[in-house]
N, C-alpha and C positions, 0 to 999 in steps of 0.2 A: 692087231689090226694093221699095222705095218707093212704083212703080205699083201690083203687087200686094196691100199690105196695106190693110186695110180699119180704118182707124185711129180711135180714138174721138175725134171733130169736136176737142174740146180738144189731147188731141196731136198732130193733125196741123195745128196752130196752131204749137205747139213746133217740131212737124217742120219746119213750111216758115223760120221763124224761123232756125231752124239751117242750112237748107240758102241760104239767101241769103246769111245770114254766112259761109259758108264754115266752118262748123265743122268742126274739127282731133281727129280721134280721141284719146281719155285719151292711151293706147297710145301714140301718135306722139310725146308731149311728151316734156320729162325731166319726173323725176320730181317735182323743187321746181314744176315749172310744171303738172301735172297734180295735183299737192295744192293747188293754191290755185285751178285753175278748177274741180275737187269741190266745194271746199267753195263758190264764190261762185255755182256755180250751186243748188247743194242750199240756201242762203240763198236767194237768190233766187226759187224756185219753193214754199218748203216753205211762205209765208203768213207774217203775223204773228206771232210766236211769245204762247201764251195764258198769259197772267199765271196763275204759281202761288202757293201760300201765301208756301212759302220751295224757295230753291235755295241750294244751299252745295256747295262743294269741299270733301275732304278727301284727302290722301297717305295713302297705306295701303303696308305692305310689301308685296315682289313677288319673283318667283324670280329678277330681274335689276335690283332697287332699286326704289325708290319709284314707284308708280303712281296715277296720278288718278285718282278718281272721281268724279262728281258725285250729290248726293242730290236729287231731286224732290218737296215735299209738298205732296200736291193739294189745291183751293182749296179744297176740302171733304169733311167727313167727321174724327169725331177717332178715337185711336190706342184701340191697336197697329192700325196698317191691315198689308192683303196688302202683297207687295212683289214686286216685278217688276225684275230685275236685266236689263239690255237691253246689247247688244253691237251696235257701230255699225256697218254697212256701209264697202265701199272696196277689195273684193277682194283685204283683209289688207296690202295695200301703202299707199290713202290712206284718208282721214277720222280723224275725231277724234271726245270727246265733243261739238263743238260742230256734228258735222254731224249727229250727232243729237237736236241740243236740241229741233227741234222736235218731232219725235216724241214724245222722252221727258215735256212737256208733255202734249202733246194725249192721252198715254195713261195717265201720272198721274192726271189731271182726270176723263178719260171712264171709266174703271177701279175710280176711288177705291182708289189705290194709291200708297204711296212708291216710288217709281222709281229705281233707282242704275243710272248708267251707267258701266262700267270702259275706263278710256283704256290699253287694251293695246299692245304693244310693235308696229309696224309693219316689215313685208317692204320693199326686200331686205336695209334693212338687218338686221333681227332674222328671220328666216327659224324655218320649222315646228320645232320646239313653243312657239317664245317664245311667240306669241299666245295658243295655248292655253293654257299653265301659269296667262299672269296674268289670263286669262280667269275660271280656276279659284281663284287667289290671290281676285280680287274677289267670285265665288260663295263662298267662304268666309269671307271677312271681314263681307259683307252678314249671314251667319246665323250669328255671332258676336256680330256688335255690333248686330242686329236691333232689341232691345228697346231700347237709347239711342239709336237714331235716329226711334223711334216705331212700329216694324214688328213683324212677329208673324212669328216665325221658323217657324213649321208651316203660314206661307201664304205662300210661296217659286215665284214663275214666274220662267224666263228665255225670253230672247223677242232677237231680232236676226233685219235684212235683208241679203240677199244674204251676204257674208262673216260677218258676224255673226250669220245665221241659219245658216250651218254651224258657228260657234262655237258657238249653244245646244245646238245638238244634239250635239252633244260634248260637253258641258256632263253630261248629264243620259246620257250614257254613261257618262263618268267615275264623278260621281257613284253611280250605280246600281252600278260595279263598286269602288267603294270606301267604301260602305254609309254614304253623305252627303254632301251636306249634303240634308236633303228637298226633291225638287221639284214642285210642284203641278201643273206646266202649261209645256208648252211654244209660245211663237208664233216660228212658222218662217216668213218673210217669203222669196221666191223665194231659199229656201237652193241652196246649192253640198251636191250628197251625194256626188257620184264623177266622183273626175280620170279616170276612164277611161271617164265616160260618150258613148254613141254613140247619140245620140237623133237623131229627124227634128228637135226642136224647137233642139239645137244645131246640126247641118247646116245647118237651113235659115233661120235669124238670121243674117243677113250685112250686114246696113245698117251703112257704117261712121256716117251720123248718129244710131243707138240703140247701145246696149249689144250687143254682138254675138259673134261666136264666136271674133274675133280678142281680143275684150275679156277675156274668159273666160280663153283660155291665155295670155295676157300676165299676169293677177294668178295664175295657178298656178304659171308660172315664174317670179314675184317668191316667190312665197308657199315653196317647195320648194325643198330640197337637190340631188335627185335622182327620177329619176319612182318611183324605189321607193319613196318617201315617201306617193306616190299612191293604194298597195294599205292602209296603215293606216287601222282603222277612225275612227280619230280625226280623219283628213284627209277621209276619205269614208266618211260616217255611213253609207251607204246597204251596205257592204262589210260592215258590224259580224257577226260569227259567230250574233247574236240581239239581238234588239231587243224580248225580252220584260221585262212588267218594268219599263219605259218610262213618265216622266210623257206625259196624254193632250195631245195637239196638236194646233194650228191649223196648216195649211199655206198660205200664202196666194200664188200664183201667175200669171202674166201670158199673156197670149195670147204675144205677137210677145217672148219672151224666152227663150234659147239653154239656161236653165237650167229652163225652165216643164216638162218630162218627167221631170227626175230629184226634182224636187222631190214633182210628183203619184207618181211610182212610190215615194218614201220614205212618205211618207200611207199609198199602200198596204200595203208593205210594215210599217208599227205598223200597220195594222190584220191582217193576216194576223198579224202574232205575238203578236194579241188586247189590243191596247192603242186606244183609242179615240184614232180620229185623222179630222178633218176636213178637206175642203182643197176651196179654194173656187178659179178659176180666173176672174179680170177680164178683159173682152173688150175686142179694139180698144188694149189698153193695153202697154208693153212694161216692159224693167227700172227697177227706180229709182222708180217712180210712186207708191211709200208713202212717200216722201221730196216730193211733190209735188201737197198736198192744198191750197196757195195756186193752185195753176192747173189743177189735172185734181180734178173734183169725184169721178172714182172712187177718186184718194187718200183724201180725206176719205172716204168709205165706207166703205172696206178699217179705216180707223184707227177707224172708229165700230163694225166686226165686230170686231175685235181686241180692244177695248175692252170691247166686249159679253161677247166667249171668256175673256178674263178677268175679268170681275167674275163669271161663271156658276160658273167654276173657282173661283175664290177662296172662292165660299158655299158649296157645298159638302161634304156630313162630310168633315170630313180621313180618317177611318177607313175613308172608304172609295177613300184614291188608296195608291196604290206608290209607293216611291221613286223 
């Protein structure tokens, strides 16, 4: 498929890079070896990571022991700032907070927001609902202890790529249907909305050198018990019985990305059940690339809209957003 795509000049730099090396699908590794080339290439492509005020760790309780999170406070701006609780990609099976540190920086900074990122339970060893629960445990805890980390607990986003943007959005069903914690704003980075999606745009992603359609159901069968797991709206947002109600979201999307259909038709789908939902689609660009704003200048973009969708959200009358 490789000939076919019309690649933006920067990734098909990555591309041909990878394809001389002989790059080895995630998928093909084990899993110790597929968590450590995640994360050394998501180093590697994310840039310099951008000096903040302060960063600090703290352990917080969780529905299966102690869970990290890390706190973000941007290089400027003084408190109660918004705060953006961020859930990392790795299709529930790899990453960490540290593969998302540079996001969680760059969106700190450009936001002027406290940023907490919850280091949740990973597949296969913890399989559907660990991730979620402490997904939910660190949304809670952020709007608990809001005010001693500097934050303002009634200006509450959660925002995650790929696995982590179907975390938020479960996030912000959850919450909705168990009347808190408040959330302002959701940024949904090429989210997963349905294990039983049958899109052209998953068909027809097949490069094993991108993120692809083998990539996809390999982290659903890490991620899953069994495919009936697939039909809960909490696995696949996009399945939820109503999405009224709903904080308003950013959708943010890729051309050449197996997931870019379900994502645009969830956007749609908040906006049909009258909830203000954007969704902007990158060209030429495939999975992963908001993790790769040191070598794809439309990383950097995506993170400077992101950036933008929330600090607009954050200003805001609170009186006039939903749970």
């Amino acid at each position: 498929m490789g000939e076919t795509m019309d690649l933006d000049p920067q990734l098909q730099a990555v591309y041909d890079e990878r394809a001389a090396q002989g790059a080895k699908p995630l998928y093909e590794m084990t899993l110790d070896e597929a968590r450590a080339a995640d994360l050394a290439a998501v180093q590697a492509d994310a840039g310099k990571p951008e000096p903040v005020r302060e960063v600090f760790d703290e352990s917080i309780p969780g529905p299966g022991g102690t869970l990290p999170v890390r706190v973000y406070r941007p290089a400027a701006g003084e408190g109660p700032l918004p705060v953006l609780v961020y859930f990392f990609g790795g299709g529930w099976t790899l990453g960490s907070i540290e593969t998302s540190d540079a996001i969680c920086r760059s969106l700190a900074n450009a936001a002027g927001c406290l940023t907490v990122a919850v280091g949740y339970r990973l597949a296969p060893e913890h399989k559907f609902p660990a991730a979620l629960h402490d997904c939910f445990a660190g949304l809670g805890w952020t709007a608990e202890h809001a005010a001693r980390l500097g934050g303002d607990a009634s200006r509450i986003a959660v925002g995650g790529d790929s696995a982590g943007g179907n975390l938020a959005a479960a996030m912000t069903l959850m919450a909705r249907d168990a009347g808190g914690p408040a959330i302002r704003a959701q940024l949904l980075v090429y989210p997963n909305t349905d294990y039983l999606a049958d899109t052209p745009s998953r068909r027809e992603n097949t490069d094993p050198l991108l993120f692809n359609n083998k990539s996809v159901q390999w982290y659903w069968d890490n991620y899953l018990t069994s495919p009936d797991d697939g039909r809960n709206p909490l696995v696949s947002p996009l399945r939820a019985p109503s999405h009224a109600g709903l904080p308003q979201a950013l959708v943010i999307t890729a051309e050449y990305d197996p997931l870019r259909d379900e994502g645009e038709q969830y956007a749609q789908r908040l906006r049909d059940s009258g909830v203000p939902a954007e969704s902007t689609r990158y060209p030429g660009v495939a999975h992963g690339f908001f993790a790769m704003a040191g070598v794809l200048d439309a990383g950097g973009r995506a993170l400077d809209q992101a950036a933008a969708y929330l600090r607009a959200a954050f200003a805001e009358d609170a009186a006039a957003h939903r749970i």
